[in-house]
C-alpha positions in Angstrom: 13.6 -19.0 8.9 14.4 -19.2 12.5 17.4 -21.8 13.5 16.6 -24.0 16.2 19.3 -24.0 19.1 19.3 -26.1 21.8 18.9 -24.3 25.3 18.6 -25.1 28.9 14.4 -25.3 30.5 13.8 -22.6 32.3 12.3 -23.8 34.8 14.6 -26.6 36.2 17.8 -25.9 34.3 18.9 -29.1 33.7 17.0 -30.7 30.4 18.0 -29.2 27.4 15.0 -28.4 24.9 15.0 -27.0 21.0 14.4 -23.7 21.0 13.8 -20.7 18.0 15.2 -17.3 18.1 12.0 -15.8 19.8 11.3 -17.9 22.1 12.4 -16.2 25.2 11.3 -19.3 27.9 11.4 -22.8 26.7 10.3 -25.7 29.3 11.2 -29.0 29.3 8.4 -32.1 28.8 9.0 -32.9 32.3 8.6 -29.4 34.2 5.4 -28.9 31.6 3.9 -32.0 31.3 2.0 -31.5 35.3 0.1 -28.2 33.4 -1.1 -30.3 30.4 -2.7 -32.9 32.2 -6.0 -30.7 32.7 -9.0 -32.4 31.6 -10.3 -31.1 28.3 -14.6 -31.8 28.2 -15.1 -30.0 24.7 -15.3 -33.3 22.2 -13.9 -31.0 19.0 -10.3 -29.9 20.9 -10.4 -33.8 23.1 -9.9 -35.0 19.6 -7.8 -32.5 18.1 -5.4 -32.9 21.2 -5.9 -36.8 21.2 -2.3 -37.8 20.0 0.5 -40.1 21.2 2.4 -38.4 24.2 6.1 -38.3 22.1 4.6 -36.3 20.0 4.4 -33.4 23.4 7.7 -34.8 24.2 9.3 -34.0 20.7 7.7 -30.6 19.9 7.5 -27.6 22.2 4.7 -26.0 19.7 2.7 -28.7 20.8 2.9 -28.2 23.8 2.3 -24.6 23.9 -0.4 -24.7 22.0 -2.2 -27.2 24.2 -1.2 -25.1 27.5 -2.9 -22.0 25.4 -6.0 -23.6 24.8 -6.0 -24.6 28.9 -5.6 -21.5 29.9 -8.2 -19.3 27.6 -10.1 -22.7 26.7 -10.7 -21.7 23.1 -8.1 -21.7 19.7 -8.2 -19.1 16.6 -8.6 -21.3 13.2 -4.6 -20.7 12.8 -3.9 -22.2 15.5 -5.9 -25.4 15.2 -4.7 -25.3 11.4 -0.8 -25.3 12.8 -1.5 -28.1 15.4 -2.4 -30.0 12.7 0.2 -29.4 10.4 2.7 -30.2 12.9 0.7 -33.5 13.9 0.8 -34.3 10.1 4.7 -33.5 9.9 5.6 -35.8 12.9 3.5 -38.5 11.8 5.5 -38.3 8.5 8.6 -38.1 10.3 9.6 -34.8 8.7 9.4 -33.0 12.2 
């Protein structure tokens, strides 16, 4: 299992944001959040991405997850299957 270290964003180099050993580029909230703002029209992935903002804030899979589905506008099953285990973990405050 990979152990999370903290490391600077790599876009604005001043937040500091958990990273895994391979990640390569980790963005803060802040420098990513302008990206994730994109409308989503499909109803199935508007309510599969329909959670409260700190959960984006906390988790970087999230957030990388939601910028994937923006930018090729469709998931695999493992990786709406993930999203939700990691939605279910926060929720339980195990994330």
């Amino acid at each position: 299992m990979a152990v999370p270290f903290k490391q600077k964003c790599a876009r604005c180099k001043k937040n500091y944001v958990m990273a895994y050993g391979s990640q390569r580029y980790v963005y803060c909230y802040e420098c990513q959040k302008g990206a994730l703002n994109e409308e989503i029209t499909d109803p199935a992935y508007k309510s599969l991405f329909d959670i409260p903002e700190e959960y984006y804030k906390e988790s970087v899979f999230l957030r990388n997850i939601k910028a994937a589905y923006l930018k090729n506008k469709s998931l695999t099953m493992n990786q709406i299957a993930a999203f939700e285990k990691v939605v279910k973990q926060l929720k339980e405050g195990k994330g």
